[in-house]
ZAKOLTOR-568038 format. One line per 5 residues: number of its first residue (from 1); their letters; for each residue z, y, x of N, C-alpha, C. Coordinates in steps of 0.02 Angstrom, whole numbers, padded with zeros to 5 digits, always signed. Atoms other than C-alpha are relative to their C-alpha. Example, Ala and Ser with C-alpha at 12.3 -4.5 7.8 and 13.67 -1.06 7.14 Angstrom:
<rs>
1) AS) +00000,-00059,+00045,+00390,-00225,+00615,+00000,+00060,+00045; -00003,-00059,-00042,+00357,-00053,+00684,+00037,+00055,-00039;
</rs>
This chain:
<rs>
1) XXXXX) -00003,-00047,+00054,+00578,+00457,+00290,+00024,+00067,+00025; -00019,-00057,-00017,+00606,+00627,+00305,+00022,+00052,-00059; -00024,-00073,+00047,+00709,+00772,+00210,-00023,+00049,-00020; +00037,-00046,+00039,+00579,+00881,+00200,-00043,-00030,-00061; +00040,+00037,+00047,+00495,+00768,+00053,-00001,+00053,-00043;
6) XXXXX) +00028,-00037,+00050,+00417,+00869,-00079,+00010,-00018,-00078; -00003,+00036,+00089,+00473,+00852,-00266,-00017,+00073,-00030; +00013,-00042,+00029,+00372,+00986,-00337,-00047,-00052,-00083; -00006,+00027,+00044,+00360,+00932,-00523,-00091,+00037,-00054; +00050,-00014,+00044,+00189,+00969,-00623,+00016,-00015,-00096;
11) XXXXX) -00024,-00004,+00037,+00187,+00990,-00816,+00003,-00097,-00037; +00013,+00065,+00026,+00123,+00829,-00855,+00020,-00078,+00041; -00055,+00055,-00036,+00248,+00721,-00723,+00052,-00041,-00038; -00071,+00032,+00011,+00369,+00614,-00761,+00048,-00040,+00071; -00038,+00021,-00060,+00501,+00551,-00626,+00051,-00031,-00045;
16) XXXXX) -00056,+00056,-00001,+00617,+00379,-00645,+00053,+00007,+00070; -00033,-00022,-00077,+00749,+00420,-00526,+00057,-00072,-00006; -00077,+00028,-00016,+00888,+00274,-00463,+00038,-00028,+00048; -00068,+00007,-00079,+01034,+00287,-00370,+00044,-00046,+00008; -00033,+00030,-00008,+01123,+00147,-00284,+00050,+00007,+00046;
21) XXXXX) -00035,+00027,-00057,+01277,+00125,-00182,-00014,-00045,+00045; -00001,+00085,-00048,+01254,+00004,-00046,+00056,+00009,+00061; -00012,+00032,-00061,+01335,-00079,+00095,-00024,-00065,+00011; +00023,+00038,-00031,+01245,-00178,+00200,+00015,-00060,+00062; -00040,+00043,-00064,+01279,-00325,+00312,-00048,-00009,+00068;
26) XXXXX) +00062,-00026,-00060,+01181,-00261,+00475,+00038,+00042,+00048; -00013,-00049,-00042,+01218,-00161,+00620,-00051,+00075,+00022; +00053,-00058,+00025,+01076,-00046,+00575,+00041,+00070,+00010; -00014,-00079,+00026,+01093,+00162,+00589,-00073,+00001,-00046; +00085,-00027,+00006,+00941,+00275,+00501,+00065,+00056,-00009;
31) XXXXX) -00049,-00084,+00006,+00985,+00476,+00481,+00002,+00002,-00063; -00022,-00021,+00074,+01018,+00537,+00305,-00071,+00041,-00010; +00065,-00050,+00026,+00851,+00596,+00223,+00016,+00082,-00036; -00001,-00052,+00006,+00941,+00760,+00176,+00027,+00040,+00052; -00003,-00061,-00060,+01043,+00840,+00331,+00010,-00040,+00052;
36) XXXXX) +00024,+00046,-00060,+00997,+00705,+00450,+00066,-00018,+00035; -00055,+00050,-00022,+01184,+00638,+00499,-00029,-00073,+00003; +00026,+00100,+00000,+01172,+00447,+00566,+00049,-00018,-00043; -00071,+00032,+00059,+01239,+00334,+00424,-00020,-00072,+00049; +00003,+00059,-00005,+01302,+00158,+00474,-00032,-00033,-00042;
41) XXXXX) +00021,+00023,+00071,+01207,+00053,+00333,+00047,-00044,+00009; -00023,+00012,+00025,+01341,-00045,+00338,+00070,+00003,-00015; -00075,-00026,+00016,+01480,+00065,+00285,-00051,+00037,-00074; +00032,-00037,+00079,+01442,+00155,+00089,-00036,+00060,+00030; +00042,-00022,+00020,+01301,+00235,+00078,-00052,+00036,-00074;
46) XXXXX) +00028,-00003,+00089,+01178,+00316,-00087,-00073,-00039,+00020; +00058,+00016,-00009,+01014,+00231,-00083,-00070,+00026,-00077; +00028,-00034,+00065,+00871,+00322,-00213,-00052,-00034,+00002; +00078,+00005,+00001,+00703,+00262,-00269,-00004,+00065,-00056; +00028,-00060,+00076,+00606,+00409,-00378,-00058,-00028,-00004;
51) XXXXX) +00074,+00019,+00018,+00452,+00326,-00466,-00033,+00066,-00028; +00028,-00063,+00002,+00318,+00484,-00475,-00031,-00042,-00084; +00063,-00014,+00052,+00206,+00460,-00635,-00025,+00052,-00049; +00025,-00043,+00015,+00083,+00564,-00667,-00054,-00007,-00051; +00035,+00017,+00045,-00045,+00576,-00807,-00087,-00005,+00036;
56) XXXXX) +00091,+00001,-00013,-00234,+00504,-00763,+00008,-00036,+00103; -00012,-00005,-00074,-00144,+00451,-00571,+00049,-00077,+00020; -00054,+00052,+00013,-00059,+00285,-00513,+00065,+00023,+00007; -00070,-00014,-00007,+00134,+00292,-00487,+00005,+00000,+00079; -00039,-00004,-00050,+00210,+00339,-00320,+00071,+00016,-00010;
61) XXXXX) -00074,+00031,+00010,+00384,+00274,-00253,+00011,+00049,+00076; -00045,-00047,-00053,+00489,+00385,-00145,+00074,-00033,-00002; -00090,+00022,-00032,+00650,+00308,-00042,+00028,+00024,+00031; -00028,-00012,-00031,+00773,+00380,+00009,+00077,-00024,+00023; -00066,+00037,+00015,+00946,+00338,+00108,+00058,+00071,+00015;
66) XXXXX) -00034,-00057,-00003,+01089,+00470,+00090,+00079,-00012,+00000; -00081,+00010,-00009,+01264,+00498,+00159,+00045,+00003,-00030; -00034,+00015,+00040,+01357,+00518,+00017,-00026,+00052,-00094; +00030,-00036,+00048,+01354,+00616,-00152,-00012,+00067,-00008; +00009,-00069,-00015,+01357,+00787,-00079,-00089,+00011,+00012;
71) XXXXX) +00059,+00009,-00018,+01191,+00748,+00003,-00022,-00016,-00054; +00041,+00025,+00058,+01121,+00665,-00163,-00008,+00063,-00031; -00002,-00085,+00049,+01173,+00827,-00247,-00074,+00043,+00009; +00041,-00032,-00033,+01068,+00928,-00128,-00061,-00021,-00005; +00085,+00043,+00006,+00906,+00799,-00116,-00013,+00015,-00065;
76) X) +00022,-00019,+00046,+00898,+00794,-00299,-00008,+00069,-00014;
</rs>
């Protein structure tokens, strides 16, 4: 995933946005989809889905994983 993702909103959009806390039981990194810090996944984390739907179009799902709520701030 990447931080430059595009949420440019048209009139006839709708967006389901939701945000989870996690910790994970893994030794996993990934970077933060907004200012690319490595997060442990399993130390707290935000985790987002945004469901796109659009009128006449199927739904697209956008994931992202983010270092805390400063970063969420910013993404959203």
């Amino acid at each position: 995933m990447s931080g430059s993702l595009q949420r440019e909103k048209s009139a006839e959009e709708q967006q389901l946005v939701h945000v989870s806390t996690r910790i994970l039981i893994t030794s996993r990194t990934t970077p933060c989809d907004n200012c690319g810090s490595e997060i442990k996944l399993a130390q707290r984390h935000k985790y987002v889905s945004i469901t796109h739907m659009e009128a006449n179009t199927d739904k697209s799902l956008e994931e992202a994983v983010l270092c805390d709520a400063d970063c969420l701030s910013d993404f959203l």
